[in-house]
C-alpha positions in Angstrom: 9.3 -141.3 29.9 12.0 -140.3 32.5 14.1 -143.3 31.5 15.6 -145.6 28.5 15.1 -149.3 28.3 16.9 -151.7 25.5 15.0 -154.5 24.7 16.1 -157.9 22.0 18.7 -157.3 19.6 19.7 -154.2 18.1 22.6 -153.0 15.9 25.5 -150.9 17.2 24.3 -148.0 16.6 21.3 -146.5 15.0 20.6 -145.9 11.2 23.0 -148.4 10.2 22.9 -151.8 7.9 21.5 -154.3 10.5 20.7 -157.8 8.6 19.0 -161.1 9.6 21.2 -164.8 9.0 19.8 -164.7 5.1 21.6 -161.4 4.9 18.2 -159.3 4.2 18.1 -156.2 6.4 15.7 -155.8 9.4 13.5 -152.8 9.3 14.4 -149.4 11.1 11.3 -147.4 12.1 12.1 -144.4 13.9 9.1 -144.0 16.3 9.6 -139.9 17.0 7.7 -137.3 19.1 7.7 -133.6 18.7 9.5 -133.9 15.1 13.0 -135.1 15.7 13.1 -133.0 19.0 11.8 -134.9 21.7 11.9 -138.2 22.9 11.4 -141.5 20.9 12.4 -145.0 20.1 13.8 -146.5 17.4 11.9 -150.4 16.7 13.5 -153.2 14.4 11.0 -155.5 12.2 11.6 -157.8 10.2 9.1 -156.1 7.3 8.5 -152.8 6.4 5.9 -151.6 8.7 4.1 -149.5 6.2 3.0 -152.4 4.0 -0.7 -152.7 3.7 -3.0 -154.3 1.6 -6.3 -152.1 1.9 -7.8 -149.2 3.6 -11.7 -148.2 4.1 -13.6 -146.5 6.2 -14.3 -147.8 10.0 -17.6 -146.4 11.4 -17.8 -146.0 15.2 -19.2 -143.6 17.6 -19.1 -143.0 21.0 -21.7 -140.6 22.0 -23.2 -136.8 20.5 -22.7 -133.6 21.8 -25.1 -132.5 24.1 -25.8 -128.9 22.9 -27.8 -127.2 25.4 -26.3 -128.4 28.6 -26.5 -126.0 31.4 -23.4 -124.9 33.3 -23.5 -126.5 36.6 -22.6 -129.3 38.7 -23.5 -133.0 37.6 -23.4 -136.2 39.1 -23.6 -139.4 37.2 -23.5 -142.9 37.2 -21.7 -144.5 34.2 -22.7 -147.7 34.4 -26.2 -146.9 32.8 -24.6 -145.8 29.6 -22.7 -149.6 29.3 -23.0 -151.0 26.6 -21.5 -154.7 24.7 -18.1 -154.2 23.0 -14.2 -154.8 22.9 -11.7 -152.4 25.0 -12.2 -149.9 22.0 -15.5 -149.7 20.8 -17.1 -150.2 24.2 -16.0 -146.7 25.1 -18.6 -144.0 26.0 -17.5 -140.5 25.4 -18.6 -138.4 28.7 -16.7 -135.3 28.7 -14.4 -133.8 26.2 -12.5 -130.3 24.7 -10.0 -129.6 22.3 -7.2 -130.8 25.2 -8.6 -134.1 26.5 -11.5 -136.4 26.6 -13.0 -138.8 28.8 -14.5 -141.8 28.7 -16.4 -144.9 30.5 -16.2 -148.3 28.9 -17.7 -151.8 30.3 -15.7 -154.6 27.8 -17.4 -157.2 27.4 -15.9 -159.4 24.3 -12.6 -159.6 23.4 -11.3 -158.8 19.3 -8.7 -160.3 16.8 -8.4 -156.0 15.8 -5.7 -154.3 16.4 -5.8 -150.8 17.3 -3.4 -147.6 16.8 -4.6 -144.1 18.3 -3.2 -141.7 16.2 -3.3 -138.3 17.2 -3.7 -138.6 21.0 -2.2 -140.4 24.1 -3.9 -142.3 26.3 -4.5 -143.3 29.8 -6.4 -146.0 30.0 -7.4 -146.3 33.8 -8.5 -150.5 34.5 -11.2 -150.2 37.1 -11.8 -153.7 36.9 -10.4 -156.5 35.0 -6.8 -158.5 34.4 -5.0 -159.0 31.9 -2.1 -158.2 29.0 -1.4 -155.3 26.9 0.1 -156.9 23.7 1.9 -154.0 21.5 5.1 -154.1 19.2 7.3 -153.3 22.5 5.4 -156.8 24.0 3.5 -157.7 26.6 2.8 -156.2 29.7 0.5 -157.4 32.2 -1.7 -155.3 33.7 -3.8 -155.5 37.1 -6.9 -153.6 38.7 -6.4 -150.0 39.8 -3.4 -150.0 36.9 -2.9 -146.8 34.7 -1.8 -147.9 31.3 0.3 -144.6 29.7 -0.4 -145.9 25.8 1.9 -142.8 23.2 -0.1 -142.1 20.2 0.8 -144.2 17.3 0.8 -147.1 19.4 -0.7 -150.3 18.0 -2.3 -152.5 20.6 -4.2 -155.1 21.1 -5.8 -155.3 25.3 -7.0 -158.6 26.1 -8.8 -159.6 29.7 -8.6 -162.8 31.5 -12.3 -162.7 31.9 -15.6 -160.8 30.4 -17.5 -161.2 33.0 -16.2 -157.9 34.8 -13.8 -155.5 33.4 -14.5 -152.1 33.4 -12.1 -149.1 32.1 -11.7 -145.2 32.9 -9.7 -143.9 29.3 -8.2 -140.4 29.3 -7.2 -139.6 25.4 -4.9 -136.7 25.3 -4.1 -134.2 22.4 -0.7 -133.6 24.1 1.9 -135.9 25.8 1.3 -137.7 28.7 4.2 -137.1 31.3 5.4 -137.4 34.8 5.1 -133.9 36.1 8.6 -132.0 35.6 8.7 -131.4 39.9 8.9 -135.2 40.0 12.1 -134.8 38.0 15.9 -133.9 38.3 17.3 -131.8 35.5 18.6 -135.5 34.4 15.1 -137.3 33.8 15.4 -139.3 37.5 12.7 -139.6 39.4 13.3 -137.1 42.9 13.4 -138.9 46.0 10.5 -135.9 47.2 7.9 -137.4 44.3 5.2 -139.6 44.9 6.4 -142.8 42.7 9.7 -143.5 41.3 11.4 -145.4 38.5 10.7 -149.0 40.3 7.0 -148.4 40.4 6.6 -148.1 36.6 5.9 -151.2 34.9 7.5 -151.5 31.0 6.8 -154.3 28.2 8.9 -157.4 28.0 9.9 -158.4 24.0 8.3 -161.5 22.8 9.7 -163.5 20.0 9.2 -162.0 16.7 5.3 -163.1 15.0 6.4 -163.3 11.7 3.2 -164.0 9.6 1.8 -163.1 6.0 -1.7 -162.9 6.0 -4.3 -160.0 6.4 -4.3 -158.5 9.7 -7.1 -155.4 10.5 -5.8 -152.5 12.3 -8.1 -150.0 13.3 -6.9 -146.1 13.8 -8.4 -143.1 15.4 -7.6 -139.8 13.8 -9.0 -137.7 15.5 -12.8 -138.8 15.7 -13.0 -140.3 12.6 -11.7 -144.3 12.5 -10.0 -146.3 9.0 -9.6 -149.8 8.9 -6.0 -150.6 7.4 -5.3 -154.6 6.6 -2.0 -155.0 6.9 0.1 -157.5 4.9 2.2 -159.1 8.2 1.8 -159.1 11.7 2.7 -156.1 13.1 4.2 -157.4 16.3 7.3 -158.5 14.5 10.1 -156.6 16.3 13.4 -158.2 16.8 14.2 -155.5 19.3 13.9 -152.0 20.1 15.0 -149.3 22.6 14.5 -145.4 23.4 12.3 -143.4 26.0 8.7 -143.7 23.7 6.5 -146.9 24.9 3.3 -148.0 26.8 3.9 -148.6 30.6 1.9 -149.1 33.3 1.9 -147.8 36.8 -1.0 -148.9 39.9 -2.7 -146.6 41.9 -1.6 -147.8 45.0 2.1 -147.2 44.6 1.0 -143.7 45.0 2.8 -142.1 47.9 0.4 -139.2 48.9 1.8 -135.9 50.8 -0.2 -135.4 54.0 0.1 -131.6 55.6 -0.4 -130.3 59.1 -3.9 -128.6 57.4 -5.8 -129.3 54.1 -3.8 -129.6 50.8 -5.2 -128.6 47.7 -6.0 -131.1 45.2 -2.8 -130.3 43.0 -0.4 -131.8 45.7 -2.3 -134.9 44.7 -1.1 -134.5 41.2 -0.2 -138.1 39.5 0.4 -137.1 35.8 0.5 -133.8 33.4 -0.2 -132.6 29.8 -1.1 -129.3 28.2 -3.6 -127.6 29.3 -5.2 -130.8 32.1 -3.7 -132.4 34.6 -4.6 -135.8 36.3 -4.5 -136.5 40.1 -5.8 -139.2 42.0 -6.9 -139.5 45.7 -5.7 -142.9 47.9 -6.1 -143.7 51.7 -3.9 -141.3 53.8 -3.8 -140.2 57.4 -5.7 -136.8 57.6 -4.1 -133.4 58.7 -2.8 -133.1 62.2 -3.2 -129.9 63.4 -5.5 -129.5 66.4 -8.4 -128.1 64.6 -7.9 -129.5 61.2 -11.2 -130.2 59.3 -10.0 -132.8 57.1 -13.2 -132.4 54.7 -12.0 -129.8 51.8 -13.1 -126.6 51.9 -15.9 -124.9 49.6 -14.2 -123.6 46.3 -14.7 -122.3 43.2 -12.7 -123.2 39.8 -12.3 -119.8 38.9 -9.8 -121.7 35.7 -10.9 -124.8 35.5 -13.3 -127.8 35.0 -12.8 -130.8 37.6 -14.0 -134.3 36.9 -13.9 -137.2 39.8 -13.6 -140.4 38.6 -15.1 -142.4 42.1 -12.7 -146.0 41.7 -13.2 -147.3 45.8 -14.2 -146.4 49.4 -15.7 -143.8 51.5 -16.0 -140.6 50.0 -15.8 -138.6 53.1 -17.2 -135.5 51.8 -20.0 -136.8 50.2 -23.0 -139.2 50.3 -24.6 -141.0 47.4 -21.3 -142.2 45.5 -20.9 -145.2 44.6 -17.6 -146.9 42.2 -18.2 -145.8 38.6 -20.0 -142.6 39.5 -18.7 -139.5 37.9 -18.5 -135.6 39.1 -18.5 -132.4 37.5 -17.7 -129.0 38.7 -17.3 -126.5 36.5 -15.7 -123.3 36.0 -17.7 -120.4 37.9 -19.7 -122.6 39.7 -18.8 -123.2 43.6 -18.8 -126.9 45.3 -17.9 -128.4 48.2 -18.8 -130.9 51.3 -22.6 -131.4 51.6 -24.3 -130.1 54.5 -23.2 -131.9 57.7 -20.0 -133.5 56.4 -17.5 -131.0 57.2 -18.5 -131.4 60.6 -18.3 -135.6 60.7 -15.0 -134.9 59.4 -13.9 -133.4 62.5 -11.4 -135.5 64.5 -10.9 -138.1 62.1 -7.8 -139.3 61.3 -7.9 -141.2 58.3 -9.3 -141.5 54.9 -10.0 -144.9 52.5 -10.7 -143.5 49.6 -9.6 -144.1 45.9 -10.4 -141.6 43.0 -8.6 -140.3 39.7 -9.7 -136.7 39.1 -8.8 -134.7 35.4 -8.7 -130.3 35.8 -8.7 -129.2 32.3 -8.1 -125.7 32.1 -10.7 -124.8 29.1 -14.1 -126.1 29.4 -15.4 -129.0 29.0 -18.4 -129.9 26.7 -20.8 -132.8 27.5 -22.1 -135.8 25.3 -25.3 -137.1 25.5 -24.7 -140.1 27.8 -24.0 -137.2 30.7 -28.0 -136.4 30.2 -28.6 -140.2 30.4 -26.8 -140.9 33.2 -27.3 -137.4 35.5 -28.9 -137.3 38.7 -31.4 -134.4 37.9 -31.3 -133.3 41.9 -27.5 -133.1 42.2 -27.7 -129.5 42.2 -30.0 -129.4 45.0 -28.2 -132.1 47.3 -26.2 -128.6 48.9 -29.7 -127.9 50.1 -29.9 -128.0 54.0 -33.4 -129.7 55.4 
């Protein structure tokens, strides 16, 4: 994160004795990224955070590879892979690689679980839905259209206001989420040139301190593979904490978008970053304004990467057929673009409402079996002129 925040009560300085009225010591977990290199937070509980009563297996899945998938384009709509579940085991792998995966999730129940992503980041995109993101940092409500930036190790509980409609877009990442360094001074401040700033970035508020004995199940992801720890207290039991490491949230229409005198490329619509993908998003914009602009993009082919639309709201100006929830793929080597007669109806316009999140990965991406459920088997023909 590009800033600090301080948060409850916290001793003078770090590693020191810090003790409670009784005279027993609060709990210093440093919460570190990248080793001791990077940036992290330091949290203060009243127990040791490592005490747990049990461990066993946890058996979830969230789709199979699909093995001999052709290289092409694919269109898809996610809702027919839906299925019952909480805001964890409701998700439906789509696409994934060793960088990034992504998945489609309708939640439908909420779950006294908590749940700690271990070895990957993640954005967790809210299609539909309100709610609160409860962690140790606190709570932090979240909205429709809201990306949630969740740091591995995280434990989490998100709970909805109501079942009846929530739907979620989840990016896990095996690298760091992070505002793109060109959004950045040398300082960590937010440029007055990038497309959001500090005050558009939403952060957790402290609760009081749930001190409670019992048997509490967390639920962990390593990896794909899932363990059910019961822990011995509460784990939201900080007294206070501070660093630069914690979930925050950040809505899609705060996004400024750049608009040019011709077509920009995708990347100037770039909303976040990690190694080897990048995440963008498309929101309602005037068009270009030269003369003989034609707003619709141009044909291209990712010669180095993989590029997956996430459809969220609107009129998908190059394209017919889309509706919210659908997915696109267009893969590396394979060339896409407008379908026939939409680059002409672009012509002339002068704005766009659209809403979409889109992912480039720069390795391939494999596809799960709920791609082959949920395909339109004539995408690949829709270029076809009648």
């Amino acid at each position: 994160m590009p800033f600090y925040v301080k948060q409850g009560s916290i001793p003078t300085k770090r590693h020191i004795t810090f003790k409670k009225d009784n005279g027993e010591l609060y709990r210093e977990e440093l919460f570190s990224t990248h080793g001791f290199s990077n940036i992290y937070s330091n949290k203060y509980h009243h127990n040791m955070p490592t005490k747990a009563l049990e461990v066993s297996r946890y058996n979830l899945s969230h789709g199979e590879d699909w093995q001999d998938s052709l290289v092409q384009n694919y269109k898809l709509d996610t809702k027919q892979a839906d299925c019952n579940g909480n805001f964890f085991n409701s998700r439906n792998k789509i696409f994934f690689n060793n960088d990034v995966a992504m998945y489609t999730a309708k939640v439908t129940e909420d779950t006294a679980e908590f749940y700690r992503n271990a070895y990957a980041d993640e954005i967790v995109f809210i299609h539909e839905g309100e709610g609160t993101l409860y962690s140790e940092y606190g709570a932090l409500a979240v909205k429709k259209w809201d990306y949630l930036i969740v740091p591995r190790g995280t434990t989490y509980q998100l709970k909805f206001d109501d079942y009846s409609n929530v739907r979620l877009f989840v990016i896990e990442s095996a690298s760091m989420v992070e505002v793109p360094k060109h959004f950045r001074n040398e300082y960590g401040q937010m440029l007055e040139s990038a497309p959001y700033c500090e005050r558009d970035i939403r952060t957790p508020i402290l609760q009081d301190a749930i001190v409670e004995q019992g048997e509490f199940p967390l639920v962990s992801k390593f990896g794909d593979k899932y363990q059910l720890t019961t822990l011995e207290w509460h784990p939201f039991d900080l007294v206070g904490w501070d660093g630069c490491v914690y979930p925050w949230a950040f809505n899609i229409q705060e996004y400024a978008p750049k608009v040019g005198k011709i077509h920009l490329p995708p990347s100037d619509h770039i909303v976040f970053s990690a190694h080897n993908f990048v995440v963008c998003n498309f929101v309602p914009r005037p068009y270009d304004f030269h003369p003989q602009s034609i707003p619709a993009p141009y044909y291209h082919n990712n010669i180095d990467s993989d590029e997956v639309l996430y459809y969220v709201d609107g009129d998908f100006m190059s394209r017919t057929g889309i509706e919210a929830g659908y997915m696109t793929l267009h893969q590396k080597g394979v060339p896409h673009g407008p379908q026939p007669g939409r680059t002409e109806a672009s012509i002339g316009k002068t704005e766009t409402y659209e809403y979409a999140v889109m992912v480039d990965t720069f390795a391939p991406l494999k596809l799960t079996e709920h791609v082959k459920q949920c395909m339109s088997n004539d995408y690949n023909r829709s270029w076809i002129e009648n």
